[in-house]
C-alpha positions as CSV (number, residue, x, y, z in Angstrom):
1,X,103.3,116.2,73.4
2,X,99.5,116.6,74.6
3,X,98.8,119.7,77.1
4,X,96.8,120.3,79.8
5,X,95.6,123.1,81.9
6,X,95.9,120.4,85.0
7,X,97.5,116.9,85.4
8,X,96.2,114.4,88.1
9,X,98.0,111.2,89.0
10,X,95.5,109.0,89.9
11,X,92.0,108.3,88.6
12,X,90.6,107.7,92.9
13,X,88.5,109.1,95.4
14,X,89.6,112.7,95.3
15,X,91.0,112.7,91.7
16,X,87.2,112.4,90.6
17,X,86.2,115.1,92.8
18,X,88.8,117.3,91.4
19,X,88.0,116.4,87.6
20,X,84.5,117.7,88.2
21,X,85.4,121.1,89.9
22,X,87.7,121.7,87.4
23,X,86.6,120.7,84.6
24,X,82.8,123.0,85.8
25,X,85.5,125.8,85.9
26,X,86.1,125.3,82.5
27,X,89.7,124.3,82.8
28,X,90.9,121.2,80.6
29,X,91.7,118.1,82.7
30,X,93.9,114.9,82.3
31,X,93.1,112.1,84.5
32,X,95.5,109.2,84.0
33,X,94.9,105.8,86.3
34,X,97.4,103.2,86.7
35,X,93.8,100.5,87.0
36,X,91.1,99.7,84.5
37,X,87.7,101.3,83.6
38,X,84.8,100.9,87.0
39,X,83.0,98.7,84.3
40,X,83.2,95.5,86.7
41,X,79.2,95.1,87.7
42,X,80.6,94.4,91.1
43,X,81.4,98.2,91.6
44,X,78.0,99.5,91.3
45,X,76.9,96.4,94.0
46,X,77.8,96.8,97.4
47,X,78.0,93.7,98.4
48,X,80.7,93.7,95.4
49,X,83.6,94.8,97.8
50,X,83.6,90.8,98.9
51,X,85.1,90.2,95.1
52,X,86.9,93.5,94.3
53,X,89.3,93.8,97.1
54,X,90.5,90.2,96.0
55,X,90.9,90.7,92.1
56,X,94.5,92.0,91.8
57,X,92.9,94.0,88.1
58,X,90.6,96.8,90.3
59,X,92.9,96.8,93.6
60,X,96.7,97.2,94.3
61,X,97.4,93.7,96.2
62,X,100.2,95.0,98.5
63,X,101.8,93.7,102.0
64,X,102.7,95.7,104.9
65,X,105.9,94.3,106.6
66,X,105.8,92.3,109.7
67,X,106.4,93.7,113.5
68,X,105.8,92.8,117.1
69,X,101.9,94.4,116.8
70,X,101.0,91.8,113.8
71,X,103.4,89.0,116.0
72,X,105.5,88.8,113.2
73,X,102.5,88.6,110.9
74,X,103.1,90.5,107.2
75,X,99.7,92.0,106.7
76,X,97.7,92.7,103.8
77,X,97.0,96.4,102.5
78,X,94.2,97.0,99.5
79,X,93.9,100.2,98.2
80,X,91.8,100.6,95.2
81,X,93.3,100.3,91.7
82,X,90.5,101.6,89.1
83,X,88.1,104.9,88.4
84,X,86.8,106.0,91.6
85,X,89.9,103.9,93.5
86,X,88.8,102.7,97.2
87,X,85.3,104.4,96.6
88,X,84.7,101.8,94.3
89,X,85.9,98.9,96.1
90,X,85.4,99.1,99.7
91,X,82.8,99.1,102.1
92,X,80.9,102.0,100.9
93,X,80.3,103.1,104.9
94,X,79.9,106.6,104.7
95,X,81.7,108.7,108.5
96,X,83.4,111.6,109.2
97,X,84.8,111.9,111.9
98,X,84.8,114.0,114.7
99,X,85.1,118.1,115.2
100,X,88.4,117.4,117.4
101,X,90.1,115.9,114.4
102,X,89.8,118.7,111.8
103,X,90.3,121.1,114.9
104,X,93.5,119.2,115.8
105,X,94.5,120.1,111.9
106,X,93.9,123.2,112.5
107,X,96.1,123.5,115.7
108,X,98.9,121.8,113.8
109,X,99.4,125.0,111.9
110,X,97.1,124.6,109.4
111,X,94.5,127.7,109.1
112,X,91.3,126.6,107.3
113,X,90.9,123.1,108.5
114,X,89.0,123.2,111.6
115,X,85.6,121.3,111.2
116,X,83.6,124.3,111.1
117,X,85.4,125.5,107.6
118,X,85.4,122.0,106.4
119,X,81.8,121.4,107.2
120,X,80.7,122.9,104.3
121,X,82.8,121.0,101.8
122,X,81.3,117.6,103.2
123,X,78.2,119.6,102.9
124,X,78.8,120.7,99.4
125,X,79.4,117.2,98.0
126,X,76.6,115.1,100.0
127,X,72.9,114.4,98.7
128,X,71.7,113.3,101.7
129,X,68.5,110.6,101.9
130,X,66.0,110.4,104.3
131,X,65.5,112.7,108.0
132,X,68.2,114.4,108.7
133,X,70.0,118.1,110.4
134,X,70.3,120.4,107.4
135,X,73.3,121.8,109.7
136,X,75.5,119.3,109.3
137,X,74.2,117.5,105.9
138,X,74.0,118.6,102.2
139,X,71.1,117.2,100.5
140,X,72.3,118.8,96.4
141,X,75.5,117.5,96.5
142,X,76.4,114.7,94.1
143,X,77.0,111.6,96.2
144,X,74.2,109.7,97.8
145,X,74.0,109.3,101.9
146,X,71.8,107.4,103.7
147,X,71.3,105.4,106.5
148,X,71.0,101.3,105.9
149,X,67.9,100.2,105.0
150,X,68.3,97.1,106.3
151,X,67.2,95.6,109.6
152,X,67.1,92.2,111.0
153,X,66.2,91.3,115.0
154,X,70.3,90.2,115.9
155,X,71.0,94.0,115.1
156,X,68.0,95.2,117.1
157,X,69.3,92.7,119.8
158,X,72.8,94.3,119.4
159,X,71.5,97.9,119.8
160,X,69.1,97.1,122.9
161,X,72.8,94.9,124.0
162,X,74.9,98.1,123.9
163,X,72.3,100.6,125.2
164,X,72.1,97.9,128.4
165,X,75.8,98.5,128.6
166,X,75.8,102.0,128.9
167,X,76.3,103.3,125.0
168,X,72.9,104.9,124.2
169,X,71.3,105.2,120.6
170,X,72.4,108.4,118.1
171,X,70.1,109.5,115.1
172,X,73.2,110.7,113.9
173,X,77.0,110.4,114.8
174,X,77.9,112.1,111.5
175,X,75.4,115.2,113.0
176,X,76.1,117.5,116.2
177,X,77.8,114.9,118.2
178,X,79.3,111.5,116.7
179,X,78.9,109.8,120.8
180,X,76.5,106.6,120.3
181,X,75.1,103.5,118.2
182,X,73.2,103.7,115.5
183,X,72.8,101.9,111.8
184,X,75.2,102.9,109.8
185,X,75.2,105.6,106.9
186,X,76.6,104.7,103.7
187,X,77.0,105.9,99.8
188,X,74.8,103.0,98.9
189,X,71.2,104.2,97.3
190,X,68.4,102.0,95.8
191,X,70.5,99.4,95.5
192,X,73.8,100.9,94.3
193,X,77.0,102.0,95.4
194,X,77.5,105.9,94.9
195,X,81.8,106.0,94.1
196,X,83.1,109.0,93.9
197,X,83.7,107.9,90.1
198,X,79.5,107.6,89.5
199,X,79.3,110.6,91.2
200,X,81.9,113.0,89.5
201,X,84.4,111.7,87.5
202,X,81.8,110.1,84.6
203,X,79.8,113.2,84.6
204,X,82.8,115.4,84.3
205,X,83.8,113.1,80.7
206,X,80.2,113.6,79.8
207,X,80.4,117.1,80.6
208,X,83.5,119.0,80.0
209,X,87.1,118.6,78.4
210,X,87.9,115.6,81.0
211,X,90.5,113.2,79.6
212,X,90.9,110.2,81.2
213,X,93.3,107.5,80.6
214,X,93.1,104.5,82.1
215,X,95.8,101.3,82.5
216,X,98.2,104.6,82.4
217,X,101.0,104.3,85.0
218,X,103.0,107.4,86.2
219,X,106.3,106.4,87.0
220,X,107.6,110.0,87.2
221,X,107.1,113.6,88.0
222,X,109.1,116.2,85.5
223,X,110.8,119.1,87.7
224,X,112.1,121.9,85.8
225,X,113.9,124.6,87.9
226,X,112.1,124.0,90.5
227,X,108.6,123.6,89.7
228,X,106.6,120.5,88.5
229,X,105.6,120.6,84.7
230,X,104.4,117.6,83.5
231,X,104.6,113.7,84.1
232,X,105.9,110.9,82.7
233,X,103.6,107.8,82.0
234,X,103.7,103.9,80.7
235,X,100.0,102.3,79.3
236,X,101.3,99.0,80.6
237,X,104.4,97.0,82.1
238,X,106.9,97.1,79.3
239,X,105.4,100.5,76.9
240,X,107.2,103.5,76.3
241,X,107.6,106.4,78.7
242,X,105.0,108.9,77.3
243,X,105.0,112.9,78.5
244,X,102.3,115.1,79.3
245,X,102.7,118.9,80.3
246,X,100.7,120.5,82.8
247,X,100.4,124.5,81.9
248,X,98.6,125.0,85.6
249,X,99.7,122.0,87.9
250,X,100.3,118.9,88.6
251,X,98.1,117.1,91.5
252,X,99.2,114.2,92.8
253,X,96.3,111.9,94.3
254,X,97.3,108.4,93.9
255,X,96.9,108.0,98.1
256,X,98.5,107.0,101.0
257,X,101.0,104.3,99.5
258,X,101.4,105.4,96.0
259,X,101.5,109.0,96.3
260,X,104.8,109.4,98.5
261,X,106.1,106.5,96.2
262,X,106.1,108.7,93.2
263,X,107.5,111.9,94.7
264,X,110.4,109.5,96.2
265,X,110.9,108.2,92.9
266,X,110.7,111.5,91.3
267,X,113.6,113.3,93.7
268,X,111.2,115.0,96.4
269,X,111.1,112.9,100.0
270,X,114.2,112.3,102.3
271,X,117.3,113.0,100.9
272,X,119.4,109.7,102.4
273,X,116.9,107.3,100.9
274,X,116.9,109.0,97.6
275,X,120.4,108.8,97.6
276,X,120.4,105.4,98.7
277,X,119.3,104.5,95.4
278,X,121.0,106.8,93.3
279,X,118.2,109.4,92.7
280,X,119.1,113.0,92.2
281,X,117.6,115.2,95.3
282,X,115.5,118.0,93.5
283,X,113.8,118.4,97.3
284,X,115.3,117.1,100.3
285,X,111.7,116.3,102.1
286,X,112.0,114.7,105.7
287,X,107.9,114.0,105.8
288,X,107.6,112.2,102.2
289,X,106.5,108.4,103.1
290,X,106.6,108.9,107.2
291,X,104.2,109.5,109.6
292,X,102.1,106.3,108.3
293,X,99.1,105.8,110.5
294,X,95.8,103.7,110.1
295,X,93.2,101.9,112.1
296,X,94.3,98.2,113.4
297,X,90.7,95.9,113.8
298,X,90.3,93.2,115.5
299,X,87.4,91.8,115.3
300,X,84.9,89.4,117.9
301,X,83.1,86.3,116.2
302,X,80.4,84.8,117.7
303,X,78.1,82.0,117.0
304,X,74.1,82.5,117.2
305,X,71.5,79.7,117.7
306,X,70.2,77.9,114.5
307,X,66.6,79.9,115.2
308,X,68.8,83.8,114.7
309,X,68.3,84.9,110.8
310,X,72.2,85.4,110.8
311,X,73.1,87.1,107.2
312,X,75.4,83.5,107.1
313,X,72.2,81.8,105.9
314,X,71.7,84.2,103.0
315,X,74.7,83.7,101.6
316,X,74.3,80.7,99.8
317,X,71.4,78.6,97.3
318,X,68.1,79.0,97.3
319,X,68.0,81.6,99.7
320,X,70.5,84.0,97.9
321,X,68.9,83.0,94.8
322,X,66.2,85.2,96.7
323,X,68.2,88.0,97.6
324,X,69.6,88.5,94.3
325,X,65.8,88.8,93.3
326,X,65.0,91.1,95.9
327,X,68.2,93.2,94.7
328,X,67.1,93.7,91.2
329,X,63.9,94.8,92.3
330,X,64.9,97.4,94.5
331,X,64.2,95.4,97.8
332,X,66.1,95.3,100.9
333,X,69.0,92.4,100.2
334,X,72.6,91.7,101.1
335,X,73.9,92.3,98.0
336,X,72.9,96.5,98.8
337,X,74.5,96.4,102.6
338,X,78.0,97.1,104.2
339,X,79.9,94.9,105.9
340,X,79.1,97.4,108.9
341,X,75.3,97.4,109.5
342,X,75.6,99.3,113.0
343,X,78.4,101.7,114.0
344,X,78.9,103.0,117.5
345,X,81.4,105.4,119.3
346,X,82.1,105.5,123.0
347,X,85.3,106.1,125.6
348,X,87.5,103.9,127.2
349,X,87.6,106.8,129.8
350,X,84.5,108.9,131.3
351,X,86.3,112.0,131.3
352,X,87.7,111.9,127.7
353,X,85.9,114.7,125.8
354,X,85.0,112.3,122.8
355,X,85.1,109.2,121.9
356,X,87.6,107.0,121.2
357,X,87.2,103.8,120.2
358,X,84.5,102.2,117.4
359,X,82.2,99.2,117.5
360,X,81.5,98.2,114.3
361,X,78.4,95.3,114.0
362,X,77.2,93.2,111.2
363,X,74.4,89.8,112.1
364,X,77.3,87.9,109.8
365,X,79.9,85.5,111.5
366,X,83.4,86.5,109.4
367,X,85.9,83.2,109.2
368,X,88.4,84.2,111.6
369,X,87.2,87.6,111.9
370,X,88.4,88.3,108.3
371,X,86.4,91.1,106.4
372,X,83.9,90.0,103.9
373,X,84.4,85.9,104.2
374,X,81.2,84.6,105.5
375,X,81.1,81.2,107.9
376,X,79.0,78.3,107.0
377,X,77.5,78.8,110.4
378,X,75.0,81.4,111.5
379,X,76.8,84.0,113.4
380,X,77.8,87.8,114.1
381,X,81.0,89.7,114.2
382,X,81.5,93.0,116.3
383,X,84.9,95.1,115.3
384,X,86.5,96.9,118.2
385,X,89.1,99.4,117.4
386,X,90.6,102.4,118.1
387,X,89.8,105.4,116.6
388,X,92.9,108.0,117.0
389,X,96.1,105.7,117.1
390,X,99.3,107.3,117.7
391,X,101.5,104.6,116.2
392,X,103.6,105.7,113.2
393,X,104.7,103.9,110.3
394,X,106.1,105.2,106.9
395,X,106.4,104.2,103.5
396,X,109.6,103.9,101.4
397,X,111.1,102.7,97.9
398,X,113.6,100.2,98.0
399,X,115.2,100.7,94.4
400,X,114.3,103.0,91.2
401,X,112.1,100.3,89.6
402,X,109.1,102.0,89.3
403,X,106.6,99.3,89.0
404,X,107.5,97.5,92.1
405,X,105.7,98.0,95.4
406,X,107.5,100.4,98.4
407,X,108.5,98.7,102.0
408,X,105.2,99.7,104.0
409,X,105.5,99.7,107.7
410,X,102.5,100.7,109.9
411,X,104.0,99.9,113.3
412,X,100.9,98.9,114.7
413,X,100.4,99.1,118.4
414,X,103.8,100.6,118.5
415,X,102.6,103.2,120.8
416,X,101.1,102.0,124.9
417,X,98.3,104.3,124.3
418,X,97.1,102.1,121.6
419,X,97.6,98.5,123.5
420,X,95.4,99.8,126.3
421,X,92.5,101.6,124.3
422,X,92.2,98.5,121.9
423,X,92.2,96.2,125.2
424,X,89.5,98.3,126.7
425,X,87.4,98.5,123.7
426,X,87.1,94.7,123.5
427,X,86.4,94.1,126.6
428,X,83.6,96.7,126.0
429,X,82.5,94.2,123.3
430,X,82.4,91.0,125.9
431,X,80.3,93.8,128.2
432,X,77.6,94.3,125.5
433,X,77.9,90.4,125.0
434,X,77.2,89.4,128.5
435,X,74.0,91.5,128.7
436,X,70.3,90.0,128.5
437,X,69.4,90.7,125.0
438,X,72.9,89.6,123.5
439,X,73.5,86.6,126.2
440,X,70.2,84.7,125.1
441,X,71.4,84.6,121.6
442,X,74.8,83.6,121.8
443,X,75.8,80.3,121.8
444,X,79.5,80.1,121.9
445,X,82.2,82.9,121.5
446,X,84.6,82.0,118.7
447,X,86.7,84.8,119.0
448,X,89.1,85.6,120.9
449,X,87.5,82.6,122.9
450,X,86.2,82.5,126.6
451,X,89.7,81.8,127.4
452,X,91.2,85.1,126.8
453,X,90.9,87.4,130.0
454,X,93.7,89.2,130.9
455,X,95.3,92.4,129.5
456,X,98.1,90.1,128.3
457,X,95.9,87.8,126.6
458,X,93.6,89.9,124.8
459,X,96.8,92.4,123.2
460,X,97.9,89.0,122.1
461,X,94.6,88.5,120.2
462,X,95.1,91.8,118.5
463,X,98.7,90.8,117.5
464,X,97.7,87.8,116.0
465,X,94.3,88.6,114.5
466,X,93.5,92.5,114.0
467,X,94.1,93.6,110.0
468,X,94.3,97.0,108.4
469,X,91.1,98.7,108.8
470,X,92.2,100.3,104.8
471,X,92.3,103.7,106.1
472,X,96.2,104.8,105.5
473,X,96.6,108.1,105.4
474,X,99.2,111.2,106.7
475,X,102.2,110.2,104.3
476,X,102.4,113.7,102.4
477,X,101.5,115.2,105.6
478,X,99.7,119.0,105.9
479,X,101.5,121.3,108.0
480,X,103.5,124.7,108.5
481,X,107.6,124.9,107.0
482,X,108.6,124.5,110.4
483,X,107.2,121.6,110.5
484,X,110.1,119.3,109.9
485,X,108.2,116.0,108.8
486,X,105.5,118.9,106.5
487,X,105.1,117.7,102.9
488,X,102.7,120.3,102.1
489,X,101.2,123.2,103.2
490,X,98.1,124.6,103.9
491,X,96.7,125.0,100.5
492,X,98.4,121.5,99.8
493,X,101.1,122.8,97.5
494,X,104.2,120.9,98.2
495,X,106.9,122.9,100.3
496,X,110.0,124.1,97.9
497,X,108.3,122.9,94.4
498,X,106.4,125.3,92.6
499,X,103.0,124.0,90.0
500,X,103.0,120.6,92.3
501,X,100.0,119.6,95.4
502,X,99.2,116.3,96.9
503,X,95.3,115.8,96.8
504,X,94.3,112.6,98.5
505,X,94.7,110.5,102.5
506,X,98.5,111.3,102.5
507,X,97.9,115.0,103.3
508,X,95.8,114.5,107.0
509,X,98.3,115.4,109.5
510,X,96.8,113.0,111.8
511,X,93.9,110.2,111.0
512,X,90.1,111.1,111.5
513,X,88.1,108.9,113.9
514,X,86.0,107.0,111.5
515,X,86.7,105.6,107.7
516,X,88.9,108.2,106.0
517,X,86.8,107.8,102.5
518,X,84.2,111.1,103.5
519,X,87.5,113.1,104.6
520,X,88.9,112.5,101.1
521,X,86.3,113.2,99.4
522,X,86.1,116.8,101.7
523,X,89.6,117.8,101.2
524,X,89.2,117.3,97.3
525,X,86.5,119.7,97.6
526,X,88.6,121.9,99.7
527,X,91.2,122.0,97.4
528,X,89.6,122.8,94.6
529,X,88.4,125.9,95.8
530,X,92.1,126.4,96.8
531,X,92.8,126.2,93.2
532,X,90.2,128.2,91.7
533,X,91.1,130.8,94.5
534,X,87.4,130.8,95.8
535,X,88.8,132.1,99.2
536,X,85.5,134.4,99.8
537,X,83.4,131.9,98.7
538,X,85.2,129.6,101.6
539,X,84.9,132.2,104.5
540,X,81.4,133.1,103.8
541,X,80.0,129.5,103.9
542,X,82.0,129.0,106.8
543,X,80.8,131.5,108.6
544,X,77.1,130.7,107.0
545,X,77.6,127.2,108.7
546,X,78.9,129.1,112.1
547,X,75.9,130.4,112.4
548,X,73.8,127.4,111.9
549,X,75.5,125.4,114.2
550,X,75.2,127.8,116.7
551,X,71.5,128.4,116.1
């Protein structure tokens, strides 16, 4: 039975992160991921996300159950199923959120997770490109940031459109203040994607005693008097349960959906569900699989005149043969963009202290304002959506077979708060729409249509149309022992299971306002410093940071 000083379930965003900092430490490493090798070309291409959330061999395929927000809609949910997980399959937009949402954390009973201790871990792992605050970016760290490369004159037109409407233009909304519109800032450099798997995980096989098996599901946690010692593993659909031992710990980072999964499976999460299905409570956990939340988008489509170079004409023959060109030798194309070319943050409310709602732009008209699949026509879509819902969902088996998928319930809209900011928020959109350099290129609004006008109408719209924006996360929620719905605490061990953490989305006690991939990436960072008990190290480039953003 093979040994290792740490286990990690999952091969994803933070399990690559972790496999590097542990592996520099000199501790031996065993990364096992339920997926295939990132040797797909599409992962090192951005505009590869179009192909990879699709193909069912790099990303779990899974449906979230229907409700009154979706209109009795079942939704989809991708979560990436390979080295580097969604890092390596989605949009490759690169935000952080605001200093309210790690300060929240922090106020939750979580000491050490207000933004200005976690600044320096998004610091520490960014090698940031181009002009930019030293305060708030790294420029050493492993993972390449910059802002797009790419501009076109419907984006101009979109940024003059929203500065007419009141939102002005930010250098930076991942710097001092995240208020404004700007082009967006992604892991994408000369060309390529930057997953968290070309960034840490290959070096750390190259490097140090990293093991990594792929096609390698976990379908069990072993709990020996009380504390987690190894797992239990299948290399396909019908192989034999195989056993690793972990002489340190066992981290769990197989995210939002998968994560509380296997600690269900494995006797740690609610006890009546567990007993439901006839599986021995080792920890009676209230929190394992609830508090659910992610970002609901719907999205605005528009059609442009014939004369506007909408990315829709790129897309196809001669013309793409040219951007393919342009790709290989290092020139701005659509294969090396996000499906997000501008981002901007405002309020639905003057006096709110931040904002709270997201505009995300690209000069591409989306088929019913579905991510990634390009009209025939020339057009542009602008997401609206909110940025801190309070609807709750939760995540839950629905037998012992380990290879089938858990019920997943987001509850979207659930909560009034987040009917009326996603109604405001479009209607922000229509506003940037109506003005002068927006107006003169628009030649019909697709969606939700000119007739949709009231409150009514336009929450309908989101019912029937808005999808996941893929950010699940809060699951294996962080929080204090008094904390009845707490998973783990604040060093991400799980409560009343010695050798055992969760490392991944499930842990944020609430959901950051922007895409949750940068977050994951920080608290992967975070916690291994956690585990190599680097506490000073922690304090003093807080306070180091303090200082700066002070100065």
């Amino acid at each position: 039975m093979d040994s290792f000083d740490y286990v990690i379930v999952g091969g994803g965003t933070a399990a690559s992160v972790l496999a590097y900092r542990l592996g520099e430490a000199g501790h031996s490493v065993c990364v096992l991921e339920a997926g295939p090798p990132d040797d797909s070309a599409w992962t090192r291409i951005p505009a590869g996300f179009t192909r990879l959330l699709r193909d069912p061999r790099y990303s779990w395929q899974l449906e979230c159950e229907a409700s009154e927000g979706t209109a009795g809609r079942r939704t989809a949910l991708v979560q990436g199923r390979t080295l580097g997980g969604s890092s390596a399959v989605n949009g490759a937009v690169y935000s952080r959120g605001q200093p309210l949402d790690f300060d929240t954390w922090e106020r939750l009973g979580n000491p050490g997770w207000g933004y200005r201790d976690v600044l320096p871990y998004f610091r520490r792992s960014e090698g940031f490109v181009g002009p930019a605050d030293d305060a708030y970016h790294g420029r050493e760290g492993p993972v390449r940031v910059q802002q797009t490369t790419w501009r076109d004159a419907l984006c101009e037109s979109f940024l003059d459109g929203a500065e007419a409407a009141g939102i002005p233009r930010t250098k930076d909304y991942n710097g001092a203040s995240q208020a404004g519109v700007a082009y967006t800032q992604s892991v994408i450099h000369k060309g390529r994607r930057w997953s968290t798997a070309q960034a840490f995980l290959h070096p750390a096989q190259q490097r140090f005693r990293t093991h990594v098996i792929t096609g390698a599901t976990v379908s069990r946690l072993v709990i020996e008097n009380g504390r987690a010692t190894g797992v239990v593993f299948h290399r396909g659909p019908a192989a034999p349960a195989e056993r690793l031992v972990a002489r340190r710990e066992v981290l769990v980072c197989a995210g939002a959906i998968q994560s509380p999964k296997l600690l269900q499976l494995s006797g740690i999460g609610p006890a009546a569900l567990l007993q439901q299905h006839g599986i021995e409570v080792l920890r009676a956990l209230d929190g394992v699989g609830e508090n659910l939340r992610d970002h609901f988008c719907p999205r605005f489509v528009a059609r442009v005149s014939p004369g506007a170079d909408s990315i829709n004409k790129r897309v196809r023959g001669l013309r793409l043969a040219r951007e393919v060109a342009a790709w290989a030798l290092g020139r701005p194309s659509i294969l090396a963009i996000s499906p997000i070319l501008i981002y901007g943050f405002w309020k639905t409310r003057a006096e709110l202290p931040s904002p709270d709602f997201a505009l995300s732009f690209i000069s591409a008209s989306y088929s019913l304002g579905r991510l990634g699949e390009v009209d025939d026509e020339p057009g542009l879509t602008c997401g609206a959506w909110q940025l801190r819902p309070e609807s709750q969902g939760h995540v839950r088996i629905h037998g012992t077979d380990w290879q089938a998928a858990p019920t997943i319930q987001p509850n979207y809209l659930s909560h009034p708060t987040d009917q009326r900011v996603v109604v405001d928020a479009l209607r922000c959109v229509r506003r940037i729409f109506a003005t002068e350099p927006m107006r003169k290129l628009i030649q019909a609004e697709l969606l939700p249509g000119p007739a949709v006008q009231s409150d009514d109408e336009f929450l309908d719209f989101v019912r029937r149309y808005a999808v996941t924006g893929y950010h699940v996360v809060g699951t294996c929620k962080m929080g204090p022992a008094s904390d009845r719905l707490a998973v783990v605490d604040p060093a991400l061990r799980v409560h009343g299971v010695d050798g055992l953490r969760v490392i991944d989305a499930s842990v944020m006690p609430t959901i950051t306002s922007a895409n949750t991939c940068a977050a994951t990436v920080m608290i992967a960072e975070k916690a291994a410093d956690l585990l190599l008990g680097r506490g000073s190290e922690v304090r003093k480039a807080g306070l180091a940071t303090r200082q700066a953003v002070a100065a």
